[in-house]
N, C-alpha and C positions, 0 to 999 in steps of 0.2 A: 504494500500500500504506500508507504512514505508520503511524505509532505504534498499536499495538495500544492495545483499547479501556481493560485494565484497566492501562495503563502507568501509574506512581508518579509524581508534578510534587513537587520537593518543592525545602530550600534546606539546607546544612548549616551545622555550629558544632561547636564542640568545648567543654568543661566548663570549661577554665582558661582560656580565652580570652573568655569572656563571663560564668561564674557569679556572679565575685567571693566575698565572703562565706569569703574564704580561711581563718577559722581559728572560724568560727560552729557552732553548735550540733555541737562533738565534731571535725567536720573537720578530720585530720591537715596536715602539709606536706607539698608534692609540691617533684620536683625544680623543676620548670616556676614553684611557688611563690619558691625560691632566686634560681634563674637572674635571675628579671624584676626582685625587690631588689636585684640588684647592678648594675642600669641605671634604678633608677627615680628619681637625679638627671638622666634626661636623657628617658627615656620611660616610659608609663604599666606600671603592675607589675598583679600579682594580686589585689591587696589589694580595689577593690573593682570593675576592668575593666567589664562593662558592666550590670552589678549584674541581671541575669538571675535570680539565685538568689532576689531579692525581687518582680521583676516579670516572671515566664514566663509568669502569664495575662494579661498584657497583648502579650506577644512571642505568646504560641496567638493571638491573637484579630487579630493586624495577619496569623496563617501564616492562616488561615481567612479572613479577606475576601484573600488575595492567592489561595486558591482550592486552596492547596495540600493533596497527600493522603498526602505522606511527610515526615518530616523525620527527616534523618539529623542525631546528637546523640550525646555523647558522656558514659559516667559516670565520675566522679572517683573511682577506687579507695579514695583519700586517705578520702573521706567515708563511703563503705560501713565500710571499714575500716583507721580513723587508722594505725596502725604498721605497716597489710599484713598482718599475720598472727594477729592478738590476737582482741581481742572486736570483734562486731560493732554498728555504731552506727544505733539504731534510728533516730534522726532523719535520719541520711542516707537509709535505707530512706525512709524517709514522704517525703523532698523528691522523691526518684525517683520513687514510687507517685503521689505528688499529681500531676507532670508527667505521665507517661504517661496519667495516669488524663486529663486534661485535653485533652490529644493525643487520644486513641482518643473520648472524647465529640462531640471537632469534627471527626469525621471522617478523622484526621492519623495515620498509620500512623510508629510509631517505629522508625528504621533505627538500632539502636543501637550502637557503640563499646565494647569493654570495657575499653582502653586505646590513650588516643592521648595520647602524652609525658610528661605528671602521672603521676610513678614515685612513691609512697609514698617522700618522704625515710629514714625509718626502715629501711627494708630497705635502703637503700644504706649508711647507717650500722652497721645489723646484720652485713652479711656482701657489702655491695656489688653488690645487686640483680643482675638478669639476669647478672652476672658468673661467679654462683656457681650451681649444680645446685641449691639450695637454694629458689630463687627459684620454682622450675619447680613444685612443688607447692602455694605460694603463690597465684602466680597462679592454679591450677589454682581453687583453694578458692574463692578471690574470685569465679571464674567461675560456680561451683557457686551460688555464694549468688546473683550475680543471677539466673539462670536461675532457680533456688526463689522469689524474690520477684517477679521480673517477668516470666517466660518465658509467662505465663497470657498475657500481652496484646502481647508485643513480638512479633512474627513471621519480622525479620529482623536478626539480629547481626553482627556484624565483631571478629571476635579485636585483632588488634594495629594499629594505622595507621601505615602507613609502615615498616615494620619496617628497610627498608634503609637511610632516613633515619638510625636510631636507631644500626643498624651502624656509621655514616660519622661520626655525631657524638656518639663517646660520653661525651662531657659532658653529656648529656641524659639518660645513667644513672650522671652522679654519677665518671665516669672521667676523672681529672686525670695521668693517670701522665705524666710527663715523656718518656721513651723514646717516640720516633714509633715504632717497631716494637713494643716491646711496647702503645702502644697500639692501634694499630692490629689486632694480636691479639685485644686485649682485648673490642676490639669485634665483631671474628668470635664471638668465645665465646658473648659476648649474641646475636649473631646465632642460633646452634647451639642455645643454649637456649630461647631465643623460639619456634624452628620448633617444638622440642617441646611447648611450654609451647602454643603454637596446636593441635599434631595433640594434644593430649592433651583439650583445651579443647571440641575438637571432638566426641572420645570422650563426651567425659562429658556433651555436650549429649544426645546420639543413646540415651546408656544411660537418659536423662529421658523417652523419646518424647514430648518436646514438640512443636506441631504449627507448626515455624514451619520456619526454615532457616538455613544458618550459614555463612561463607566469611571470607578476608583481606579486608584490602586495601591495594594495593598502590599507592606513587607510582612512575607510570610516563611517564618520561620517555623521547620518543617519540627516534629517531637515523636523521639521514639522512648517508650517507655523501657526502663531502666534490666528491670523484670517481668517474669510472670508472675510475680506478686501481685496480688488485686488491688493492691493501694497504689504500688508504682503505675499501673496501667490506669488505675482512675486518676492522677496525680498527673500522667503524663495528659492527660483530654483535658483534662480543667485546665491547665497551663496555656493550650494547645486554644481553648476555647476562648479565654479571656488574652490574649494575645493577639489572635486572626479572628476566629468566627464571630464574635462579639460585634466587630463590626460589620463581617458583610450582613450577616443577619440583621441589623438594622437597615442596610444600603436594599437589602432585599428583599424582606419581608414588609419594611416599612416601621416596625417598633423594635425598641431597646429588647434582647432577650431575656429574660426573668431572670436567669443565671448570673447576668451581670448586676441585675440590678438586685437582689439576694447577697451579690458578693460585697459590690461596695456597700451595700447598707449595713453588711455586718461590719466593716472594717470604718462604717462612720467617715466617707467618704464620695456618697452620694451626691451625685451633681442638682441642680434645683432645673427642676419643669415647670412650663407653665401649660394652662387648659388647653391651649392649642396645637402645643408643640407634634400630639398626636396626628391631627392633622395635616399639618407641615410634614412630616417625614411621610407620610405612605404617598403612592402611588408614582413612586420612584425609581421604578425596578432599571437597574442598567442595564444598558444592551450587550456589555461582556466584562469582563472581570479583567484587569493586567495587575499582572506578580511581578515585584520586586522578589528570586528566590535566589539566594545563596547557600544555605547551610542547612544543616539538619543538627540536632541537637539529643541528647541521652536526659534525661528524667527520673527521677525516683522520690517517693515519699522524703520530707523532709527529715536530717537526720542533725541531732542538736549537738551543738561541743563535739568532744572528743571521739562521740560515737560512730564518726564515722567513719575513723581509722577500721573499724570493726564492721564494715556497711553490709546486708548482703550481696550487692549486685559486683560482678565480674571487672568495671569498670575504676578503675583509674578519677576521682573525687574532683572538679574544677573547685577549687576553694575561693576564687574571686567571685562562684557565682551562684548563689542563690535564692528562695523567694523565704524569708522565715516563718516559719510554721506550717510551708505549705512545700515546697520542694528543694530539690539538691540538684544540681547538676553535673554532670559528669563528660571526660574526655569517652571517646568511641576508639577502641583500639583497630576498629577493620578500616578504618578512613585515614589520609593523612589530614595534617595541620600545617598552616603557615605558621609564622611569629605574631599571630596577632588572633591566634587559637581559632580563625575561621578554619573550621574542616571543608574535605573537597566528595561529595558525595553524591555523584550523578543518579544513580540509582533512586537517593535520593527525592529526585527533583521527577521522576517520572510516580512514584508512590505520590506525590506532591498535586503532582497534576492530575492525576484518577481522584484523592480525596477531594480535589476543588472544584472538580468538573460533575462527581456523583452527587454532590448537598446541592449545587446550585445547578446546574444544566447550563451554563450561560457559556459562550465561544471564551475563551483564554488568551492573553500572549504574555509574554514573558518578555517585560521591559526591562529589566536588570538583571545579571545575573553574571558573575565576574570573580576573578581572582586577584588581589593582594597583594604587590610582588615588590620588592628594592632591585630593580629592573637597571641594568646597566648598559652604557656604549661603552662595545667593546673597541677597541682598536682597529677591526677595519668598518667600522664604521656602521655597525649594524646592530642591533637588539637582538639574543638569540633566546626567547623567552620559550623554551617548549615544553616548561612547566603549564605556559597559559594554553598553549595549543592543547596539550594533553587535558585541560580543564573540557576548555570547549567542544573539542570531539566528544567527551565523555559527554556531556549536555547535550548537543544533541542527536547523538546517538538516539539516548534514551526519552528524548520527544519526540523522536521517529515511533520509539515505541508507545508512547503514550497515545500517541494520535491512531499506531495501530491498534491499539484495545479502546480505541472509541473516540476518544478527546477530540473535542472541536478546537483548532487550532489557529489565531489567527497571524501570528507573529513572532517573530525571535529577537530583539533589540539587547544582545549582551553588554554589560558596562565593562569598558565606556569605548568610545573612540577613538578620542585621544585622552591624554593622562591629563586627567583634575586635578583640582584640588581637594584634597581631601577633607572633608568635613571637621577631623579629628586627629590627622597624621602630616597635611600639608602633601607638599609633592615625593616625600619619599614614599609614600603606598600608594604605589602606581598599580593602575586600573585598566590602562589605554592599552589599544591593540595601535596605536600610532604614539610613538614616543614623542614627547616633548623635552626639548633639550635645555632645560633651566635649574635649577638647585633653586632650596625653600628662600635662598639670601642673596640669589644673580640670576636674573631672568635670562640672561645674556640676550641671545637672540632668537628666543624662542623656536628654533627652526624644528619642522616636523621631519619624525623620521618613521616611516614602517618599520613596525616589528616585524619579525618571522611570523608571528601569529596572525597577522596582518595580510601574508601571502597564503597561511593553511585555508584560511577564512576565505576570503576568495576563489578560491578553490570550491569550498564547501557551498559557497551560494550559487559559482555558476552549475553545480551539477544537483543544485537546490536540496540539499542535504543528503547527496548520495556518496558516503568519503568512503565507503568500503576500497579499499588500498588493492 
């Protein structure tokens, strides 16, 4: 069977992570802008990361000889609109229209983001972003406006990235509150509003009859229970559940699932609804689901102190990580790791796609999904990464086979394309299957270079994921 004929080959990136150009022609501050000044004596910041915003038709013309016919990409709210909610900034407009316009010329179908972490500083300032109910028709607006600018030629959107991410760390909207409980709350709240701020996002695509289609996406971190102990296997789904399902079940069913809202009430962490909210979230069903999927992870009942030198399960303890009272997590001896303990587990990622494809029925693609690497030039002048190619084969291989045992499939967008900036590591955890030739403290001259992984991939698309050797 393999990969249907019009299936999408594409690479992903995100707007703060490569545009630079952070405060040029009108472009507000984003939170993401903040964050990276307050580490950029030690890694690279925003300011000008992988200068993108000056040379995208050089970055189209390396995604079109690599053969590519998606690219999933994200737009900086900041630059649409500087304060979040003010006047709109016509040169932001034009840098989008030019990109896209450029994209759809080389044949390059835009998978586009309307928010992935770059929060309009201003709205956090105003009244504390996502925090506040206020936010929700904000976003709403923003959305409205690309949709009116670029909805003629984009065909497929993604509301919010990682939304659960953003739950868990919400200093990514600006949330410094002292108190772990109340922030922790705090962060549900943005969670509460995001969902609406999506179902509503989604409305007002649909009231456009624009002819394209619209869904989340979701970082889904895959959970294999520890044992066949009955508590590690219930321990691993509750994890599993309040991590990933919790929210598409709301994006899909249209209300919060009982389980979530059971959990945070017991932990006094409950975010506050009003009469309507019911209303607002249903009849929102997306038209497909896109994974952010990397990893898979090991699970077990949680084990207190010193107990867990003595644990039952076969596995090797992560001790940086766990949930207390509720789980433990553990290294997986059949997988490797990098140095940043993401394991590499294609297998993985095809169990990943059968559980996400059988609860919801909805078509899939697979917008991130990527390896880690302190990627070097070597001396003649190449990247010889075939730990990443070995990643990549292994991925999709195993979406050949998911789509063979049924999976509706509509995309492959692996991060990233070229090498980011890394949200948390700067330019040494390289992502890109095209290297960027700058250190975290000398952009030099930022010149693109293909990886090896770069020419396996090409390969792999023109024969549309047929790599048997």
């Amino acid at each position: 069977m393999g990969f249907p004929k019009e299936f999408l080959w594409g690479a992903s990136t995100s707007a703060f992570q490569i545009e630079g150009a952070y405060n040029e022609d009108g472009k507000g501050l984003t939170s993401m802008d903040v964050r990276s000044f307050k580490t950029s004596d030690t890694i690279a910041d925003t300011k000008i990361a992988m200068d993108h915003y000056h040379r995208y038709k050089e970055d189209v013309q390396l995604m079109k000889e690599l053969g590519m016919t998606c690219y999933r990409m994200s737009i900086s709210w900041a630059r649409i609109i500087p304060d979040g909610n003010g006047e709109i900034n016509q040169k932001g407009i034009d840098f989008y229209n030019d990109l896209i316009n450029e994209l759809v010329a080389n044949g390059i179908a835009p998978i586009v983001t309307l928010y992935h972490f770059d929060f309009p500083m201003a709205l956090i300032e105003q009244y504390g972003g996502f925090a506040s109910r206020q936010c929700i028709d904000d976003f709403v607006r923003y959305c409205r406006v690309c949709f009116e600018n670029f909805g003629d030629r984009v065909k497929y959107w993604l509301t919010i990235n990682e939304q659960m991410v953003i739950t868990r760390m919400p200093l990514f909207q600006g949330i410094d509150e002292e108190d772990p409980i109340e922030r922790t709350r705090l962060g549900w709240q943005t969670y509460h509003h995001m969902c609406i701020g999506h179902a509503l996002a989604i409305k007002e695509y649909r009231k456009m009859h624009l002819k394209g289609q619209i869904g989340p996406v979701l970082s889904y971190p895959t959970y294999y229970a520890a044992s066949v102990r009955p508590e590690d296997v219930l321990t691993a789904k509750k994890v599993e559940d309040m991590m990933v399902y919790c929210l598409m079940d709301v994006h899909y069913y249209g209300k919060h699932p009982q389980y979530l809202i059971h959990s945070l009430t017991k932990d006094g962490v409950m975010f506050k609804m009003e009469p309507e909210d019911e209303a607002l979230l249903s009849d929102a069903k997306p038209d497909f689901i896109a994974l952010n999927w990397y990893t898979t992870g090991i699970i077990g009942a949680y084990c207190d102190g010193e107990e867990i030198n003595d644990d039952h399960a076969a596995f090797m303890p992560r001790r940086d990580r766990n949930i207390p009272g509720l789980a433990q997590f553990y290294l997986n001896p059949f997988t490797e790791y990098n140095e940043w303990n993401w394991n590499t587990d294609p297998v993985g990622l095809h169990y990943a796609l059968l559980r996400m494809y059988e609860r919801y029925h909805l078509p899939l693609m697979v917008v991130e999904n990527g390896l880690g690497h302190r990627d070097v030039l070597s001396e003649d002048g190449h990247v010889h990464d075939d730990y990443r190619t070995a990643y990549l084969k292994g991925m999709v291989e195993n979406m050949g086979h998911a789509i063979d045992d049924g999976v509706e499939m509509i995309a492959y967008s692996p991060w990233s394309f070229i090498d980011v900036l890394s949200s948390s590591n700067g330019i040494e955890k390289r992502y890109g299957i095209v290297y960027i030739d700058r250190t975290d403290s000398d952009p030099k001259e930022l010149k693109r270079i293909p990886k090896d992984s770069y020419y396996w991939y090409q390969q792999c698309i023109k024969n549309n994921g047929n790599i048997k050797e």
